[in-house]
C-alpha positions as CSV (number, residue, x, y, z in Angstrom):
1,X,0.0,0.0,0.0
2,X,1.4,3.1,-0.9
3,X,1.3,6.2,1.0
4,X,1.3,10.4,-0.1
5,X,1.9,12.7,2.7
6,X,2.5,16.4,1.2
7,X,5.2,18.8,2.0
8,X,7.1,21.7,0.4
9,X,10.2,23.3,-1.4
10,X,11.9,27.0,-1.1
11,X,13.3,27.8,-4.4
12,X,14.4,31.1,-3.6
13,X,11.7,32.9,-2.2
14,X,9.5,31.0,-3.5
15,X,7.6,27.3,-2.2
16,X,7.3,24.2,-4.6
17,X,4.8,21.3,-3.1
18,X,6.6,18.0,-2.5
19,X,4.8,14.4,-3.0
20,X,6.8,12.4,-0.5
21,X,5.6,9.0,-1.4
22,X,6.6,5.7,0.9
23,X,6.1,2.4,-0.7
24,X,8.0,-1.2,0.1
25,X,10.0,-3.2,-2.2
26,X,12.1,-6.6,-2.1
27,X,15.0,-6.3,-0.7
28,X,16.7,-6.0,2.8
29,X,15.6,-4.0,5.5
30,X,16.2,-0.4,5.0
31,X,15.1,3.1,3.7
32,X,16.3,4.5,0.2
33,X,15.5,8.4,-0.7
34,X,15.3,9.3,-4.6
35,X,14.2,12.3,-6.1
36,X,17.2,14.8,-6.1
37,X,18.0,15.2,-2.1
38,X,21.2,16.9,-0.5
39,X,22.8,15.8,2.2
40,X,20.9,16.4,4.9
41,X,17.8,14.6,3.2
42,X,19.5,11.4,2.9
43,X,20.3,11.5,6.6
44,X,16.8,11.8,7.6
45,X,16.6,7.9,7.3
46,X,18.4,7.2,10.8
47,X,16.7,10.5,11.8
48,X,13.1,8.8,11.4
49,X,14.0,5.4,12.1
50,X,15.2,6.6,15.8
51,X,11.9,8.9,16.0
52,X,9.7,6.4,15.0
53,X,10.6,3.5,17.5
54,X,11.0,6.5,20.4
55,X,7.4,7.4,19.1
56,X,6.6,3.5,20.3
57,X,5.5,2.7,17.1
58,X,7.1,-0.3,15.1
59,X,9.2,0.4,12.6
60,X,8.5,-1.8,9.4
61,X,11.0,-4.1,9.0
62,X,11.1,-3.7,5.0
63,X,12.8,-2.0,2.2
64,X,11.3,1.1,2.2
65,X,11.4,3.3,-0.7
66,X,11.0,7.3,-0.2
67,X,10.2,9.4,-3.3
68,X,10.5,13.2,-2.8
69,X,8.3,14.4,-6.1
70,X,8.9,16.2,-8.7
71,X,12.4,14.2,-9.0
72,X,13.8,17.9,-10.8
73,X,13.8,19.9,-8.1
74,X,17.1,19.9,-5.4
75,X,15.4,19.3,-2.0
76,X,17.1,20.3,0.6
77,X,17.2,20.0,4.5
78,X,15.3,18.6,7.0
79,X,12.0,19.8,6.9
80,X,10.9,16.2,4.8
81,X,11.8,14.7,8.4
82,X,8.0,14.7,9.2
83,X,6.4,13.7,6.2
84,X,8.8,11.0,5.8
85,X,7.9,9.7,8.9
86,X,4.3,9.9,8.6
87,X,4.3,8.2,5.2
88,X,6.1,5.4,7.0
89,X,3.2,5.4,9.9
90,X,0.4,4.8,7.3
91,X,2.4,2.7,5.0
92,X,2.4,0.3,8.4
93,X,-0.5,0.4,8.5
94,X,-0.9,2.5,12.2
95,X,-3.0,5.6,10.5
96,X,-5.5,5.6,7.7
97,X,-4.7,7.6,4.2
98,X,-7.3,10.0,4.8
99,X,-6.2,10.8,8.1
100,X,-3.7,13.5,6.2
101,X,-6.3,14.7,4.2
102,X,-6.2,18.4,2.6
103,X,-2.8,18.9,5.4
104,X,0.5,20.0,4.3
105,X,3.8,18.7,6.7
106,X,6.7,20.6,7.9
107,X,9.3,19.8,10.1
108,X,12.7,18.5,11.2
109,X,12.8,15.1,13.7
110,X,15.3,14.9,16.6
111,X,16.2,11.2,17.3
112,X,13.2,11.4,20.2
113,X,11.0,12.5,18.3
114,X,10.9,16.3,19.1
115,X,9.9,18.5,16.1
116,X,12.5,21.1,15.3
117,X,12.3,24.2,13.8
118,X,12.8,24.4,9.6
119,X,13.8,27.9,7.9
120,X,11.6,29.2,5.1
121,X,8.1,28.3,6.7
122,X,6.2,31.5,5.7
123,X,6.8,30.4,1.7
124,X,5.7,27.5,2.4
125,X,2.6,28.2,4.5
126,X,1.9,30.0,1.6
127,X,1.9,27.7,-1.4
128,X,-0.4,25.8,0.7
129,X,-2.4,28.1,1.1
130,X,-2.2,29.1,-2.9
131,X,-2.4,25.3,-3.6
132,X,-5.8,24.7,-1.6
133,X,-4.7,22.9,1.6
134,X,-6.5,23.7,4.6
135,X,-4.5,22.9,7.2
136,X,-0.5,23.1,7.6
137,X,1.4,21.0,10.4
138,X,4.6,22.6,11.4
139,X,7.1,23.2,14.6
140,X,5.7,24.6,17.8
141,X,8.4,27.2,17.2
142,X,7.3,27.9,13.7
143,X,3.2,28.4,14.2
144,X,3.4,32.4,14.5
145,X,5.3,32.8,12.0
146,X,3.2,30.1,9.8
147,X,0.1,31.9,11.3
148,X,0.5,34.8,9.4
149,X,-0.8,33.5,6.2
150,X,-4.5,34.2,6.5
151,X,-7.2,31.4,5.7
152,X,-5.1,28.4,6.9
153,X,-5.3,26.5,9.9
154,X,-1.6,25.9,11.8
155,X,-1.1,23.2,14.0
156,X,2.1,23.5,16.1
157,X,3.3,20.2,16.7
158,X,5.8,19.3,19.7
159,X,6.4,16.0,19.0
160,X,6.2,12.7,16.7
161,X,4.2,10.9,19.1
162,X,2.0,14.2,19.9
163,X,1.0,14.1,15.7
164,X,-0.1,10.3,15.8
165,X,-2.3,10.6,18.8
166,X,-3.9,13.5,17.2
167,X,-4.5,11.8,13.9
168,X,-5.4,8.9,15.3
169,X,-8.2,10.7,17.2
170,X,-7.1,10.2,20.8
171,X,-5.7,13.5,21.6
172,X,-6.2,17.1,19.7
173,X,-3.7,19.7,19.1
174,X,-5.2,22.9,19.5
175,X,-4.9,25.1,16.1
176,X,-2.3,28.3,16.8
177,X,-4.3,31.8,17.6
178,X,-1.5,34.5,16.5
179,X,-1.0,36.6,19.6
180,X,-1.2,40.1,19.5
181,X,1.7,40.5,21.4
182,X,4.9,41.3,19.3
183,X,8.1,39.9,20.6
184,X,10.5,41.2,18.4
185,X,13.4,43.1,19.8
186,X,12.9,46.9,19.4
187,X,15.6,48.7,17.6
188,X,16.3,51.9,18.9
189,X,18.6,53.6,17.0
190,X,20.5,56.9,17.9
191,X,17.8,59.9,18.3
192,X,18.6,62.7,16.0
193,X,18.5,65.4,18.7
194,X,21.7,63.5,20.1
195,X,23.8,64.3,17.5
196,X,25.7,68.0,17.9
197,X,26.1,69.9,15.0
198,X,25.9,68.4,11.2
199,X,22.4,70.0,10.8
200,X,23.6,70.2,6.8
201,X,24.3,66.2,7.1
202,X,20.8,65.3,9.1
203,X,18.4,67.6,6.1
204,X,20.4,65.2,3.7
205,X,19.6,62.2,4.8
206,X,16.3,63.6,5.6
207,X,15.3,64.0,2.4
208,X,17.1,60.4,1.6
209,X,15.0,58.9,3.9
210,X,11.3,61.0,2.2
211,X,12.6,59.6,-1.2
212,X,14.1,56.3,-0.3
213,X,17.8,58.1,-2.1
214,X,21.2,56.8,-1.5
215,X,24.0,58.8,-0.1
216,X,27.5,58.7,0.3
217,X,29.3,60.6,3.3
218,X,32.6,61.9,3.0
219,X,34.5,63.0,6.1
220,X,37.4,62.4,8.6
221,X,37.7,59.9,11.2
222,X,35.3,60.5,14.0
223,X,33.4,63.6,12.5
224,X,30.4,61.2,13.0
225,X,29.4,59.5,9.7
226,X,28.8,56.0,10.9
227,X,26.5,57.5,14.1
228,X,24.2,59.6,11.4
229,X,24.1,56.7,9.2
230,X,22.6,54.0,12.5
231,X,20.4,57.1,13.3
232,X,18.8,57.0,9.9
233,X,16.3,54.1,11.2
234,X,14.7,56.1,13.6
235,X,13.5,58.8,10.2
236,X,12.2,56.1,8.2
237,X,8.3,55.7,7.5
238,X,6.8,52.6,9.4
239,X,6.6,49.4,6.8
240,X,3.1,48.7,5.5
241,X,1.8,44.9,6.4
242,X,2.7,43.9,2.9
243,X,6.1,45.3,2.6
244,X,6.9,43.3,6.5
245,X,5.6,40.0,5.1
246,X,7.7,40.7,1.6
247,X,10.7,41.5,4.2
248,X,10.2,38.5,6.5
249,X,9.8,35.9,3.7
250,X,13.5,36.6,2.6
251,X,14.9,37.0,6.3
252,X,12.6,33.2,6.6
253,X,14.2,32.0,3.6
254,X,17.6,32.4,4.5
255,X,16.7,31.2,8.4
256,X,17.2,35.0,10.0
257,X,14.1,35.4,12.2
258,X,15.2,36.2,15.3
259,X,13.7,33.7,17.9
260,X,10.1,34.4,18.7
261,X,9.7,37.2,16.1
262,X,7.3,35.5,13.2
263,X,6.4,38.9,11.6
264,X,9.7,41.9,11.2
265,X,8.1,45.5,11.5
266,X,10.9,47.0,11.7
267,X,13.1,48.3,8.7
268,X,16.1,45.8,8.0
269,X,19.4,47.9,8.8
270,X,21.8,45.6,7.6
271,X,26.1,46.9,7.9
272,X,28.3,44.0,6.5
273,X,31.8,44.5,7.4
274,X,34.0,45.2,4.3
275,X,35.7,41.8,4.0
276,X,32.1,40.4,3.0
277,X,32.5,38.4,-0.5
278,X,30.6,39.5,-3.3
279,X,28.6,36.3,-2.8
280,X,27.7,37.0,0.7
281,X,26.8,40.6,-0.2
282,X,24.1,40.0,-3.2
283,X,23.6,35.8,-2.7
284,X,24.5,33.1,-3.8
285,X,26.3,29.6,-3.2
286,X,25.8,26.3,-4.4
287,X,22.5,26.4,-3.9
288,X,21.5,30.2,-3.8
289,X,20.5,32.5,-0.9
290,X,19.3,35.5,-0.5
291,X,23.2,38.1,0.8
292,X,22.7,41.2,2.5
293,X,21.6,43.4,-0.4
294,X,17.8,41.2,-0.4
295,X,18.2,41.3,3.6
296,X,18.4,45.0,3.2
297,X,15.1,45.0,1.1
298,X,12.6,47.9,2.0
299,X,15.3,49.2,4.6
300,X,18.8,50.4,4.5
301,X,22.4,49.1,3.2
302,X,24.8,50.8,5.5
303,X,28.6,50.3,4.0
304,X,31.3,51.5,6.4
305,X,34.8,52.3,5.1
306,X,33.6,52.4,1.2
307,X,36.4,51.9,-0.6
308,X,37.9,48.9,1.4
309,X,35.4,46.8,-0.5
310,X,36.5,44.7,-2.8
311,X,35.9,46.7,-6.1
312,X,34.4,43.4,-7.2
313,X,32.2,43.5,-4.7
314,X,31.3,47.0,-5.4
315,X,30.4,46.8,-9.2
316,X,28.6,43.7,-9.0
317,X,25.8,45.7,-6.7
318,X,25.4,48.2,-9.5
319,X,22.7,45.9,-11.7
320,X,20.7,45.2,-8.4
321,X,20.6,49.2,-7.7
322,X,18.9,49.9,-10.6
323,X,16.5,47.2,-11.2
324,X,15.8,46.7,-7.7
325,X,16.4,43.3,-8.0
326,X,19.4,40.6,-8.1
327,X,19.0,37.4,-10.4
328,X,21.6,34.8,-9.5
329,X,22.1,32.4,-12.6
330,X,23.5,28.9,-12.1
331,X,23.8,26.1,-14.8
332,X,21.2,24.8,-12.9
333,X,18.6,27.5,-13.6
334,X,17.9,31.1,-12.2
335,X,16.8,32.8,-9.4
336,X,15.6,36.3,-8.2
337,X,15.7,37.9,-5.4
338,X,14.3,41.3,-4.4
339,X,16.6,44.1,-3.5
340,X,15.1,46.7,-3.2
341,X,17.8,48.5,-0.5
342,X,18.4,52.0,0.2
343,X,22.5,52.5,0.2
344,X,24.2,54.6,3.3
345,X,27.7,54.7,1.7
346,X,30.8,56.4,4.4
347,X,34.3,56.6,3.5
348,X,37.3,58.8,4.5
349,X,38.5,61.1,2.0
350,X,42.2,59.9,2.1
351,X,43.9,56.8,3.5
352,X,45.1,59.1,6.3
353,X,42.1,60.2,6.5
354,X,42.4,63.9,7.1
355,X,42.6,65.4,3.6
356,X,40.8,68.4,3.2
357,X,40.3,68.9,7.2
358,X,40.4,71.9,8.9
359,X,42.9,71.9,11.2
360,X,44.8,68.3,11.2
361,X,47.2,68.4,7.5
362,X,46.9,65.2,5.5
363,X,49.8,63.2,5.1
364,X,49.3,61.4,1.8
365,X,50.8,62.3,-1.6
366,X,48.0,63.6,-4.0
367,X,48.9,60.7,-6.2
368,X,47.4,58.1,-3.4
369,X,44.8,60.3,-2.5
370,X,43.3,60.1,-5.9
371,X,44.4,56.5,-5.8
372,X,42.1,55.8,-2.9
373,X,39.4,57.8,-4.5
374,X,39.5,55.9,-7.4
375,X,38.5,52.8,-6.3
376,X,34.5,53.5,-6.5
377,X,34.1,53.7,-9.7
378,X,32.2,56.4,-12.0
379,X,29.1,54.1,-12.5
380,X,28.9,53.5,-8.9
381,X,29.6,57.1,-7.9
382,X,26.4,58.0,-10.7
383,X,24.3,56.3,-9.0
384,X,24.7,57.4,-5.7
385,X,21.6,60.7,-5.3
386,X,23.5,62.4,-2.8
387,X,26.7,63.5,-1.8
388,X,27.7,64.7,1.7
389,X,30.6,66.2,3.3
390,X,30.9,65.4,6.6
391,X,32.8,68.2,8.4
392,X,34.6,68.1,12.1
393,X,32.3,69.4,14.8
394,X,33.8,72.1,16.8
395,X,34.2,72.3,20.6
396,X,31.4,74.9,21.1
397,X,28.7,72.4,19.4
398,X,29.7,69.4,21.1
399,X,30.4,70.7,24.7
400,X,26.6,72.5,24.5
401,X,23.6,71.5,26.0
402,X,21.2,72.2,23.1
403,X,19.0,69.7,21.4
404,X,18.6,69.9,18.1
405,X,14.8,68.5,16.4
406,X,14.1,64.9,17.7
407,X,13.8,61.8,15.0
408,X,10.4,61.3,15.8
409,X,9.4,65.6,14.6
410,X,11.9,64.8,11.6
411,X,9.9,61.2,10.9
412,X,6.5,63.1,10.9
413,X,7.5,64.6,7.9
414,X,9.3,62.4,6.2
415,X,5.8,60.3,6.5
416,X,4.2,63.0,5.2
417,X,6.0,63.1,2.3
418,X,6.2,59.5,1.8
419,X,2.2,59.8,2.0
420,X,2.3,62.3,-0.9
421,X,4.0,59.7,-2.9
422,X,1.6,56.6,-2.0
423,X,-1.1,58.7,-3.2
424,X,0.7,60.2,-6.2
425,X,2.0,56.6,-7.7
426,X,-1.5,54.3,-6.7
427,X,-2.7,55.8,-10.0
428,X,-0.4,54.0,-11.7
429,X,-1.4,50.3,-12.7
430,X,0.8,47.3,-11.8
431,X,3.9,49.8,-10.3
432,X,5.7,48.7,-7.5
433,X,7.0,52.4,-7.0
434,X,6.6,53.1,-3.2
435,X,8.7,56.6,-3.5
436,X,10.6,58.4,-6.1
437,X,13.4,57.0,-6.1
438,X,11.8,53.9,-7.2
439,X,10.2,56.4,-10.1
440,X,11.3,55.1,-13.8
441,X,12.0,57.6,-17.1
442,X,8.4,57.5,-18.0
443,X,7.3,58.7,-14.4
444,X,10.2,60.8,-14.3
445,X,8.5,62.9,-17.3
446,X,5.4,63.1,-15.9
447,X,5.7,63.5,-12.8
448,X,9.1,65.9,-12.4
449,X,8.2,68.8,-15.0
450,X,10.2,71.8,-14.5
451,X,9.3,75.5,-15.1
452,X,11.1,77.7,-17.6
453,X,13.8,78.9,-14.8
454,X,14.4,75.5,-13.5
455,X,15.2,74.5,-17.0
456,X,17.3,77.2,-17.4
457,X,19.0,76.4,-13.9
458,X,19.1,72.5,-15.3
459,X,20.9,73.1,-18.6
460,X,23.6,75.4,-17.2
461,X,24.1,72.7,-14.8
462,X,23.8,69.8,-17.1
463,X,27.4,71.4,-19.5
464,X,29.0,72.9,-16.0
465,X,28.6,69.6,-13.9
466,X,29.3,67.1,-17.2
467,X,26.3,65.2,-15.9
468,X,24.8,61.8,-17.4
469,X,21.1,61.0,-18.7
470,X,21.2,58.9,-15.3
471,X,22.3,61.7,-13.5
472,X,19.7,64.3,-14.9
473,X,17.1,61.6,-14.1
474,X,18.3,61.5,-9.9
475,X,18.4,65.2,-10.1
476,X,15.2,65.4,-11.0
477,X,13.9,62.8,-8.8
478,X,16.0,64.3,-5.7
479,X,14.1,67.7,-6.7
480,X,10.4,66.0,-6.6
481,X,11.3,64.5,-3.3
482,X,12.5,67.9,-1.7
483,X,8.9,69.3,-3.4
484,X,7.3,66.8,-1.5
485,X,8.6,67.5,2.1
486,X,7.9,70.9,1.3
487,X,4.7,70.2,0.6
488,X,4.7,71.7,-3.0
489,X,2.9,69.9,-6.1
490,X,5.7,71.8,-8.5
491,X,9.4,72.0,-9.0
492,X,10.3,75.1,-8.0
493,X,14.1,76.4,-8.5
494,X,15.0,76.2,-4.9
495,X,14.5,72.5,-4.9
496,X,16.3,71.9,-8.2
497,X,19.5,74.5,-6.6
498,X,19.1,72.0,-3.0
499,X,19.3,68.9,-5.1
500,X,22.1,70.0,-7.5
501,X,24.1,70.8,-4.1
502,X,23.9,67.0,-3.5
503,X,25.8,65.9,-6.8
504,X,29.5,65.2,-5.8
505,X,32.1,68.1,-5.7
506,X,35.7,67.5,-7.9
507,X,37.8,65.2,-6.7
508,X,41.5,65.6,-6.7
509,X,43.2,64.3,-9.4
C-alpha cells in the first residue's frame, strides 16, 4: 500500500509542493531516498527510524522506498523529516490515508522525536495556502510565524508521538491563535537630537530617507558618519503589512528570524563589514541565498569604510541598484531575489584620512589620495543621489547642552511626504513604485516637470557639472522629493539649486 503525505520546497523565495511518497519493495531492511535530495535529506533515514521506535510505534522491518516528487527539483534540508515519517506510519499500517487529508507537513525530527524548527516556513505556509490545503502542520516554534498566512489552519506540533495521537483521534492539538503581542526586539537607534552639529548632514539624509535616495558621506575619522548613518532608522516611515511580510519571507528563507519574532516590523538595517564576498553581499552559493543586499530589502544598506570593499564586490551591486532586484544564474537554472535597499555609503576622504580637514594636515601624496578615490568607480559614484561632506564638529557644538529636532518631529515629515507619494503613484497600474526613487523615465517625465527657470538652472548645470542621462534623471527625482517635504505639487528652482548641491564636488586628481 502506498502512502502520499505532502510537504514543500523553497526555491528562492518562493515554495514548490513535495509528493513524499513511501512504498515497500524486495530487498533488505532499509530506507532509500530518490528524487534529487542533499545531504541532509539522505540523513533523515536514521533521523526517522530513531523517531519512530521513540514514538513507540514499530518500525517496518522492510525495504522502504521514499520518493520526494517532482524528481527535478534539489530538496534540501530537513523539513521532509515529518512527512517522511508519517508516510512510514500509514504505509504500516498505524494511520489511515485520509487521516492526512487536505494537510500539508513541515518539520525537522530529533532522534526522540521532538519537532525542530525548519527555515523558510512563511513560503511555504503560503503555497499551501495558494495550492488549496487547509491545514498546515509545522514546529511549535514555527506556528506564528506560519500563522501569518490568513485562511489556513496551523497546527504546532511538539512531537512525533503528539502528531499520531492527534491523527489517530485520541488527543487534539489545539490550532495556533496569532498573539497580538509582538516579541521582536525593538531597535532603537540613535535619536537625531543627540547628534551635535551636522544639521547640513541630518536635512540630507532627511530628504534620503522622504525619497528612499542613496547617499555617500565623505569626512574624517570621527566627525560622526557611521553614528548619522545608525540614526537614519529612527526617520524612516513605518513598513506597511505587505512590505513586513515581503521582508520577513527573505529574512525566513535564509533562516534570519530572530527567535520568537514570526512577523519583522521593523526596517532591515543591515552593515556587512567590508571583507564580505561578493557572494555573501548579493547571494548566492551552491545552492543560492538570498546576501545582505535582499536582507536589506525595503530598509537600509549601510557600508562603512567604502572603498575597502572589494571593487568586485562594489560593481557587482550596480545591476541590483537599478533594477531593484538581483537574479543569481547557475547552470542549474535562475533565481531572483528582491533588493530593493536604500545604500548609506561612508568613507574617509584619504587613507590618512584627514585630507581636506580643517585643522589636522593630510599626510598622503596627491597621487594616493586620488588612488584611494579611485576605487569607486564612475558608475557606482552616478548612481549614488546624494553627496555629503561630513565636516569636524567644533568644541562649542559638542560641549553644549542644546538639542537639536528629535527623529520622531523629523519622521513626521518624512511620512508626510512618503504619503504624498503613496497617493501620487497608486494611480499608476501594476507599479511597485513606493517613493521616487523607485520612479522610472516614464514617471520621471510626468511626474518631475520643471518650469522655464528650473530649466534654465538645469541646462547650465547639465554642461557645468558634465552630468549623465542617469544623472539628470536623480536630479530630478531628488528635486520632486524635496517638493514633497515641502509640501509643494511643483518643482520650483530652490528645490532643483538643494538637489544640484547634492551631486559630488571635484575630486582631486
Amino acid at each position: 500500500m502506498l502512502s502520499r503525505v505532502y510537504s514543500c520546497a523553497v526555491v528562492g523565495l518562493e515554495g514548490v509542493i513535495v509528493e513524499v511518497e513511501v512504498d515497500y519493495t524486495n530487498g533488505l531492511p532499509g530506507v532509500t531516498i530518490v528524487g534529487l535530495p542533499d545531504a541532509a535529506v539522505q540523513e533523515s533515514r536514521e533521523r526517522v527510524q530513531t523517531a519512530v521506535k521513540n514514538a513507540g510505534l514499530h518500525f517496518p522491518r522492510h525495504r522502504i522506498v521514499v520518493n520526494l516528487s517532482p524528481a527535478a527539483i534539489r530538496k534540501e534540508g530537513p523539513a521532509y523529516d515529518l512527512p517522511i515519517a508519517l508516510g512510514v506510519i500509514i504505509l504500516a499500517g498505524f494511520l489511515p490515508q485520509d487521516s492526512i487529508d487536505g494537510a500539508m507537513f513541515v518539520g525537522e525530527l530529533s532522534l526522540d522525536g521532538v519537532v525542530r524548527h525548519t527555515r523558510g516556513v512563511l513560503p511555504m505556509a503560503a503555497t499551501a495556502r495558494a495550492n488549496g490545503y487547509k491545514k498546515i502542520f509545522v514546529a511549535e516554534s514555527d506556528a506564528g510565524e506560519a500563522a501569518l498566512i490568513p485562511d489556513l489552519e496551523v497546527y504546532p506540533v511538539k512531537t512525533l508521538a503528539h502528531l499520531y495521537d492527534h491523527l489517530a483521534g485520541r488527543s487534539f492539538i489545539e490550532p495556533y491563535l496569532p498573539s497580538t503581542d509582538s516579541l521582536e526586539p525593538l531597535f532603537v537607534p540613535t535619536d537625531f537630537s543627540e547628534i551635535k552639529g551636522q544639521e547640513h548632514v541630518k536635512r540630507a539624509l532627511e530628504v534620503a530617507a522622504a525619497g528612499g535616495h542613496n547617499v555617500l558621506m565623505v569626512g574624517s575619522p570621527g566627525a560622526g558618519k557611521t553614528l548619522l548613518a545608525r540614526a537614519l532608522p529612527g526617520i524612516l516611515p513605518e513598513m506597511s503589512i505587505e512590505e513586513s511580510l515581503d521582508v520577513t519571507r527573505i529574512f525566513s528563507v535564509a533562516d534570519q528570524l530572530p527567535a520568537g519574532t514570526p512577523l519583522i516590523k521593523h526596517r532591515p538595517f543591515r552593515a556587512p563589514h567590508h571583507t564580505i564576498s561578493h557572494a555573501g553581499l548579493v547571494g548566492g552559493g551552491n545552492i543560492p541565498k538570498p546576501g545582505e543586499i535582499s536582507l536589506a530589502h525595503r530598509g537600509v544598506l549601510f557600508l562603512d569604510e567604502f572603498p575597502e570593499f572589494g571593487s568586485r564586490v562594489l560593481e557587482v551591486m550596480r545591476q541590483p541598484m537599478e533594477d531593484k532586484v538581483v537574479t543569481i544564474s547557475r547552470a542549474k537554472g535562475s533565481l531572483t531575489f528582491s533588493a530593493n535597499f536604500q545604500l548609506i555609503a561612508a568613507m574617509n576622504p584619504c587613507p590618512c584620512g584627514y585630507y581636506g580637514d580643517s585643522q589636522k594636515p593630510c599626510t598622503c601624496a596627491p597621487v594616493v589620495v586620488t588612488k584611494y578615490q579611485k576605487r569607486i568607480s564612475g558608475p557606482m559614484l552616478d548612481r549614488i543621489d546624494i553627496h555629503i561632506e561630513v565636516p569636524r564638529v567644533d568644541y562649542e557644538k559638542l560641549s553644549g547642552n542644546t538639542l537639536s529636532e528629535t527623529s520622531e518631529t523629523i519622521r513626521q515629515r518624512v511620512q508626510n511626504a512618503r504619503n504624498i507619494q503613496t497617493a501620487r503613484y497608486s494611480s499608476i497600474e501594476s507599479s511597485n513604485i513606493v517613493c521616487n526613487a523607485d520612479m522610472r523615465v516614464a514617471e520621471v517625465r510626468q511626474f518631475c516637470q520643471l518650469q522655464a527657470e528650473g530649466q534654465s538652472l538645469m541646462r547650465s548645470a547639465m554642461s557645468q557639472m558634465n552630468l549623465s542621462a542617469r544623472a539628470y534623471h536623480r536630479i530630478l527625482k531628488l528635486a520632486r522629493t524635496i517638493a514633497d517635504l515641502a509640501g509643494s505639487e511643483e518643482i520650483q528652482s530652490a528645490h532643483l539649486a538643494e538637489a544640484l548641491q547634492y551631486r559630488p564636488k571635484i575630486m582631486m586628481g
